[in-house]
MOPAC internal coordinates of N, CA, C and O (Angstrom, degrees):
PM7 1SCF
backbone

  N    0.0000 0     0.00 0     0.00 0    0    0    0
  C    1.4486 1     0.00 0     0.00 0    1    0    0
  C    1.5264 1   110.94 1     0.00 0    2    1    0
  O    1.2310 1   124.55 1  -120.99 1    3    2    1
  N    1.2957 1   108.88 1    59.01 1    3    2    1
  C    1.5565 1   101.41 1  -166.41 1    5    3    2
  C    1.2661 1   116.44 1  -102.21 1    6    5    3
  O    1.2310 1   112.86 1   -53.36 1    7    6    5
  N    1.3530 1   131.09 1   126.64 1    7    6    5
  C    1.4233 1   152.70 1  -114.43 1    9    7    6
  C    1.0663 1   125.72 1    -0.55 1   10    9    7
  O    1.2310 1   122.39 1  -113.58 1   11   10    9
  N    1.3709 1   113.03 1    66.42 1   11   10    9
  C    1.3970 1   127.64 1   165.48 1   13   11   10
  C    1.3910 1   117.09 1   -51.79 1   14   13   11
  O    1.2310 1   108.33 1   -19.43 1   15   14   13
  N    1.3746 1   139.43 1   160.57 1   15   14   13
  C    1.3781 1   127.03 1   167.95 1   17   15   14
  C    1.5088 1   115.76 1  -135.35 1   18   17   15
  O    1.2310 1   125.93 1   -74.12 1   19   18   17
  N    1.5769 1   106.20 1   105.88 1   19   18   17
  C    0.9797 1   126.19 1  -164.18 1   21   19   18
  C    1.9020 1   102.09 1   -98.63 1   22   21   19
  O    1.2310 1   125.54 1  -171.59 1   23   22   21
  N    1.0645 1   106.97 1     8.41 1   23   22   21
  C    1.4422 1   101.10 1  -151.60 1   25   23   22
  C    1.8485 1    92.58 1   -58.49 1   26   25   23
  O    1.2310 1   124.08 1   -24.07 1   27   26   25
  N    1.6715 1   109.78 1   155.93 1   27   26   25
  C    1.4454 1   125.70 1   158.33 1   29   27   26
  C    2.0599 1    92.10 1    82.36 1   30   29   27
  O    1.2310 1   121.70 1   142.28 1   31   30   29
  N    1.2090 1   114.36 1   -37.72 1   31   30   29
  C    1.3999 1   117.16 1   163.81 1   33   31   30
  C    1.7354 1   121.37 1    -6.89 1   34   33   31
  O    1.2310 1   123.48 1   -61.40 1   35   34   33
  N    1.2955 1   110.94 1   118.60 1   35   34   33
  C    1.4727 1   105.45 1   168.92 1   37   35   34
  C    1.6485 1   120.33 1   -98.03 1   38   37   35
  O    1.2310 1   120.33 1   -76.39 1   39   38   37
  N    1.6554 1   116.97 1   103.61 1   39   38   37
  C    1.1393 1   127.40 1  -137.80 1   41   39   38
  C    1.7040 1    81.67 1  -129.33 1   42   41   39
  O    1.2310 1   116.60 1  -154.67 1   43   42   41
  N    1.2912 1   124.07 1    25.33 1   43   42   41
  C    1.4818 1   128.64 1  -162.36 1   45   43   42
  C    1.9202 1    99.36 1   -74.57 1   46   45   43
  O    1.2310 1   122.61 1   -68.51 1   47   46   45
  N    1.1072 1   112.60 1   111.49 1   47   46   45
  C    1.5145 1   117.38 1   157.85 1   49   47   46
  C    1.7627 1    97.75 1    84.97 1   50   49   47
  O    1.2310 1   120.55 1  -175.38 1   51   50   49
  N    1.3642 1   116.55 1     4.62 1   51   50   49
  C    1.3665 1   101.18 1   154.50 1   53   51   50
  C    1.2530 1   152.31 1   -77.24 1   54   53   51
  O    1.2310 1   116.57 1   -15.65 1   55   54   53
  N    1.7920 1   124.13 1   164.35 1   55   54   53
  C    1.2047 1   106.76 1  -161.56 1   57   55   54
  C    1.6052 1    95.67 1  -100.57 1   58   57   55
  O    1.2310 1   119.95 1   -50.05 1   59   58   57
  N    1.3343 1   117.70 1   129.95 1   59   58   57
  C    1.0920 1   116.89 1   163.79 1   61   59   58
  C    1.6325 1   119.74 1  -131.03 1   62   61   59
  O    1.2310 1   125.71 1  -118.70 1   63   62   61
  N    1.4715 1   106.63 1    61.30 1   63   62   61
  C    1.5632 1   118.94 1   168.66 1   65   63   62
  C    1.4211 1   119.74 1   -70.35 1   66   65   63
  O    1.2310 1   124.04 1   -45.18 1   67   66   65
  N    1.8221 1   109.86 1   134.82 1   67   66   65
  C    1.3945 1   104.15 1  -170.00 1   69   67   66
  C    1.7394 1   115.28 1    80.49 1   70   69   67
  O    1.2310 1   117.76 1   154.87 1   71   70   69
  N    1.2897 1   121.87 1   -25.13 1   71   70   69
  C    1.5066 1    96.90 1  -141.79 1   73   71   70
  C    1.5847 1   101.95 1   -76.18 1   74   73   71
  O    1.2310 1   115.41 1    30.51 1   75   74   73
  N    1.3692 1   126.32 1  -149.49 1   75   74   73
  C    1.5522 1   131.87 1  -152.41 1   77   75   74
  C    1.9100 1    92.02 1  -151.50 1   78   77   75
  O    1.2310 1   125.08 1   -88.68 1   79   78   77
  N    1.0890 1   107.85 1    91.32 1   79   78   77
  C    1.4470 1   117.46 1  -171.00 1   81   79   78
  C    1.6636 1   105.44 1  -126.42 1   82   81   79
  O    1.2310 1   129.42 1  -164.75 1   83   82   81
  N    1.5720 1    99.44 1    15.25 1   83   82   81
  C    1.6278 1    99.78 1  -175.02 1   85   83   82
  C    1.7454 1   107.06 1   -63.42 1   86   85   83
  O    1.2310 1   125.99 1   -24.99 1   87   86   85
  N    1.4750 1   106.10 1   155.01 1   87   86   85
  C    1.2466 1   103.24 1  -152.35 1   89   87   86
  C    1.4013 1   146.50 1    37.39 1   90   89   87
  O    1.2310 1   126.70 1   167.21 1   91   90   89
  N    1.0307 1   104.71 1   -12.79 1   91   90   89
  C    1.9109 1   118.40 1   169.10 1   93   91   90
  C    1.4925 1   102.58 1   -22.20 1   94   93   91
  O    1.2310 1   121.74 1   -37.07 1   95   94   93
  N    1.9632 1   114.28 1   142.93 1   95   94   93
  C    1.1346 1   109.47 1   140.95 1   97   95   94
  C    1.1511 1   126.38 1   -97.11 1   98   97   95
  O    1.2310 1   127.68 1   -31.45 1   99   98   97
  N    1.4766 1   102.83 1   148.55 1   99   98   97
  C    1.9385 1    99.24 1  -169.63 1  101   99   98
  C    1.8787 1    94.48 1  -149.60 1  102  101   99
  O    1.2310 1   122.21 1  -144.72 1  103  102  101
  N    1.5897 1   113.37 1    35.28 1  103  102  101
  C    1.1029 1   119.94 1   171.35 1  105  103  102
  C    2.0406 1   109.30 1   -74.88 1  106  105  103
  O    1.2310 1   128.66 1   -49.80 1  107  106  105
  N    1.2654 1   100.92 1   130.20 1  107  106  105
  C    1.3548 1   124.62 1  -166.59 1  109  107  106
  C    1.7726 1   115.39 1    37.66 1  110  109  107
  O    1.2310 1   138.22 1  -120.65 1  111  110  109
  N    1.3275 1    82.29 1    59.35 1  111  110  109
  C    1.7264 1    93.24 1   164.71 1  113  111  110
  C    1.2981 1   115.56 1  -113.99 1  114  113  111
  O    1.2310 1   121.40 1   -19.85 1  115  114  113
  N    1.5062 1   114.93 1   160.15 1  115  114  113
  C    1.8287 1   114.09 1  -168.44 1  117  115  114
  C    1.6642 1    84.55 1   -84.29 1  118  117  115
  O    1.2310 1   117.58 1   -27.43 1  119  118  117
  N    1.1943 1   122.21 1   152.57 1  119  118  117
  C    1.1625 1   140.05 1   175.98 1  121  119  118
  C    1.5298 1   115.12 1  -139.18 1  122  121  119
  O    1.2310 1   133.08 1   170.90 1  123  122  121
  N    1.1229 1    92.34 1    -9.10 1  123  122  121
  C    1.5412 1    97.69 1  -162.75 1  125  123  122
  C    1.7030 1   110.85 1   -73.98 1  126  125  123
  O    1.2310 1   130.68 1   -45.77 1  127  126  125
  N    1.2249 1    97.01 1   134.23 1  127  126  125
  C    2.0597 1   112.70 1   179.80 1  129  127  126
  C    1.4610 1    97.01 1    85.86 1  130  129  127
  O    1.2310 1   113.91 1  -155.35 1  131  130  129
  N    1.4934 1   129.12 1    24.65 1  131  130  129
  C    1.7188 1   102.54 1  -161.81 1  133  131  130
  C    1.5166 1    87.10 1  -127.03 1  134  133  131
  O    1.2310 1   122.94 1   -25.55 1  135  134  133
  N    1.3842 1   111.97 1   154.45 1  135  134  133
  C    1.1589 1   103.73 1  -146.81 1  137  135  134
  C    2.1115 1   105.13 1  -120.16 1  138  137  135
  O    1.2310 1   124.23 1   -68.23 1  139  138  137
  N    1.1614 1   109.49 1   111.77 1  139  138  137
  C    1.8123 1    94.71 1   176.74 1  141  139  138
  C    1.3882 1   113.97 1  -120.30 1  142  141  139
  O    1.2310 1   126.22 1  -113.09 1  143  142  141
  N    1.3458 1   105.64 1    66.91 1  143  142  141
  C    1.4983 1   105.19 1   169.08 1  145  143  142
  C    1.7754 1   101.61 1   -64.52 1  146  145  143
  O    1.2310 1   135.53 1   -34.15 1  147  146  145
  N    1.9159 1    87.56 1   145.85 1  147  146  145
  C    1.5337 1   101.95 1   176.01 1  149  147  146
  C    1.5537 1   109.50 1    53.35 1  150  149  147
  O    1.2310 1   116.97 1  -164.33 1  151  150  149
  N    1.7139 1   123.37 1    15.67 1  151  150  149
  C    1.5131 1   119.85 1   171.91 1  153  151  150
  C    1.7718 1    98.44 1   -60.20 1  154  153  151
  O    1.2310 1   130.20 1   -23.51 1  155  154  153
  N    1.6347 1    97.92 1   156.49 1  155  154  153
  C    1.4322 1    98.77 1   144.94 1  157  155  154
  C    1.6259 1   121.58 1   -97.59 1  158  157  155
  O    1.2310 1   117.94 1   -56.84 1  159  158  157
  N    1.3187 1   121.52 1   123.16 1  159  158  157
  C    1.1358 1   106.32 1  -174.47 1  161  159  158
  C    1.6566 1    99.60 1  -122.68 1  162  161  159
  O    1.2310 1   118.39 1  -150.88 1  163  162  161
  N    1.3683 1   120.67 1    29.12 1  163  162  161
  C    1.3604 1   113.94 1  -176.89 1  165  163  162
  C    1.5385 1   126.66 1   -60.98 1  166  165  163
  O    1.2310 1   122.03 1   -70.67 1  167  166  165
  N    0.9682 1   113.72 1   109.33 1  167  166  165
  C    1.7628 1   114.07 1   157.54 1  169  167  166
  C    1.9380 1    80.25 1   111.76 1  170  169  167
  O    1.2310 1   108.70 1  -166.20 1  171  170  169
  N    1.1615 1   138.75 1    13.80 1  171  170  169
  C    1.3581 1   123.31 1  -159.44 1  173  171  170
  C    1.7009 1    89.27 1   -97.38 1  174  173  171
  O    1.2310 1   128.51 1     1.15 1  175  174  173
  N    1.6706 1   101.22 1  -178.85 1  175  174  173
  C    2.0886 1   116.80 1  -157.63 1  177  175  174
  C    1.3493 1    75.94 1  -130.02 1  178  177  175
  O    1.2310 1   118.90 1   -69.38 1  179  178  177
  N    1.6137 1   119.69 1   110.62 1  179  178  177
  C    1.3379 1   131.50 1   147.84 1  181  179  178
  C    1.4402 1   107.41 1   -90.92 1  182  181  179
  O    1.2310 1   111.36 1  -177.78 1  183  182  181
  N    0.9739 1   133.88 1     2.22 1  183  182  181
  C    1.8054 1   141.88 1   175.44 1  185  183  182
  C    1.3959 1   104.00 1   -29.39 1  186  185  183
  O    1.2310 1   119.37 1   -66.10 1  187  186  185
  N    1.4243 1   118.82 1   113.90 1  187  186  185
  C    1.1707 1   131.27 1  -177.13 1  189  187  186
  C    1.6990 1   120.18 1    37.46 1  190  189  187
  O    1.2310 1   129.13 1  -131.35 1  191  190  189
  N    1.3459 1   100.01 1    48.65 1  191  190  189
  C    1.6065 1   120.29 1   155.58 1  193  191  190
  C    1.6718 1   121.84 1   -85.95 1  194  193  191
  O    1.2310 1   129.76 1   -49.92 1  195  194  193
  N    1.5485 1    98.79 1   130.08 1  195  194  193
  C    1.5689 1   101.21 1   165.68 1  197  195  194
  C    1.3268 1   105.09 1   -91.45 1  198  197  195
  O    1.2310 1   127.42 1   -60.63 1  199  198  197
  N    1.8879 1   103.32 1   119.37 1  199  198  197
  C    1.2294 1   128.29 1   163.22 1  201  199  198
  C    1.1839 1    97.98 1  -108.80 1  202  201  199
  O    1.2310 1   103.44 1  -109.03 1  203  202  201
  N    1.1631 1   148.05 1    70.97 1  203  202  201
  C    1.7587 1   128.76 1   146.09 1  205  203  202
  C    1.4702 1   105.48 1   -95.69 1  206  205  203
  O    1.2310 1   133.13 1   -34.07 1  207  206  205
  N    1.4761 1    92.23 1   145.93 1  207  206  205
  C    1.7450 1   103.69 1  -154.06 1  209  207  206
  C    1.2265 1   135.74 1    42.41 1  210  209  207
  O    1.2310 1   125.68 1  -150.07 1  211  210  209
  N    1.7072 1   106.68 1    29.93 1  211  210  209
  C    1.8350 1    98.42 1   162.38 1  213  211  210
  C    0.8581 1   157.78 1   -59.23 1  214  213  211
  O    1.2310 1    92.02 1   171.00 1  215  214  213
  N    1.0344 1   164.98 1    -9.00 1  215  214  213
  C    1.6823 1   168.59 1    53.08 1  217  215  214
  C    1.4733 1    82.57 1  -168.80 1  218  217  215
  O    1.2310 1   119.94 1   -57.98 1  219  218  217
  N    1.7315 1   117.73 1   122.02 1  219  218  217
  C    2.0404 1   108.79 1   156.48 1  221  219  218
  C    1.6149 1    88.62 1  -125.40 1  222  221  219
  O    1.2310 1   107.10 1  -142.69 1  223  222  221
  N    1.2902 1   141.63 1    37.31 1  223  222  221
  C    0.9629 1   122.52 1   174.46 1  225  223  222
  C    1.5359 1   119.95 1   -62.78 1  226  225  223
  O    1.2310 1   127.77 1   -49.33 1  227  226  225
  N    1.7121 1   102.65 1   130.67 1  227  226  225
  C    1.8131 1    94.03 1  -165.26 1  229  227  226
  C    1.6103 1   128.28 1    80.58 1  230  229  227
  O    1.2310 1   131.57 1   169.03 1  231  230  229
  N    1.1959 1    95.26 1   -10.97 1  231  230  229
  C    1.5909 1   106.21 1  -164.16 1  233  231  230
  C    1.4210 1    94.89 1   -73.14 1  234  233  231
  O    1.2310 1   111.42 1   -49.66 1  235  234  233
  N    1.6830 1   133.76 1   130.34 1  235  234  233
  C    1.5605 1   130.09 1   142.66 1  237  235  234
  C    1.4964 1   117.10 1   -54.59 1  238  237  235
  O    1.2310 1   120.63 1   -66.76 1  239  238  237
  N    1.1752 1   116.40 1   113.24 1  239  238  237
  C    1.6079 1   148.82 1  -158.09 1  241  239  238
  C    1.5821 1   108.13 1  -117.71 1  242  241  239
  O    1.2310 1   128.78 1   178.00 1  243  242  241
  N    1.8171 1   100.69 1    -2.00 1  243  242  241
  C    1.1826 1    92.32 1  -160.68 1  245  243  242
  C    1.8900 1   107.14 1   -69.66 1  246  245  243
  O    1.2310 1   114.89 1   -15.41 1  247  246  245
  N    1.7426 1   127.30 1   164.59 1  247  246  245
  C    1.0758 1    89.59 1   176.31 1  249  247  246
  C    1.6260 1   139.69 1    99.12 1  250  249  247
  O    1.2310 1   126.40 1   118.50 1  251  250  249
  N    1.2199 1   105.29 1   -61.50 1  251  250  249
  C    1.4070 1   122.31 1   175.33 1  253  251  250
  C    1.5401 1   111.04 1   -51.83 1  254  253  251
  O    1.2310 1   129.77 1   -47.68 1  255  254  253
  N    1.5137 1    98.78 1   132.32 1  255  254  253
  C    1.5498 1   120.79 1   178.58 1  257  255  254
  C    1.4061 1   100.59 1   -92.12 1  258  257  255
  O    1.2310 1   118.47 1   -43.95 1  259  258  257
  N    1.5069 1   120.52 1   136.05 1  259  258  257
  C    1.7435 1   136.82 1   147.75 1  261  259  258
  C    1.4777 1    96.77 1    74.42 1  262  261  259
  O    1.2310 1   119.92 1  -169.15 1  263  262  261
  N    1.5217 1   117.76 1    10.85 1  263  262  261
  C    1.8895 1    94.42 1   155.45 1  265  263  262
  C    1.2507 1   104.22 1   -65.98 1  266  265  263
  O    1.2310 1   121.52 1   -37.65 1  267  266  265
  N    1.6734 1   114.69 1   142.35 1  267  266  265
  C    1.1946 1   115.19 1   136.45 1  269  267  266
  C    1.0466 1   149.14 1   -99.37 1  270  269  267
  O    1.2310 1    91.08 1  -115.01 1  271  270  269
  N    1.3463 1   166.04 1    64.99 1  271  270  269
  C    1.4746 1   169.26 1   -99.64 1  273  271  270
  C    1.2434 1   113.38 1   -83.02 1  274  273  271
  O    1.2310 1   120.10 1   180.00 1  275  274  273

């Protein structure tokens, strides 16, 4: 799924284990409760994404624009 554009997307409490979100945009999308253990999220635009309570366990982070921790 490589640069998909998810941006503004309501992705709230989904499961997204494994998936392939490298480069994805996901600028101002709800993210929040959804879960991407072991995602790839390399090179992807979290720019003004709600992550509260995201799960990245495992997740490649490498890269990533506008997470904030």
């Amino acid at each position: 799924m490589d640069e998909t554009n998810l941006s503004n997307a309501n992705l709230s409490g989904a499961d997204l284990t494994d998936a392939d979100l490298g480069k994805a945009n996901l600028t101002g999308a709800n993210l929040s409760k959804a879960n991407f253990t072991k995602a790839d999220l390399e090179d992807a635009n979290l720019t003004n994404a709600n992550v509260t309570d995201t799960i990245f366990t495992g997740a490649d982070l490498e890269r990533v624009i506008g997470l904030r921790r």
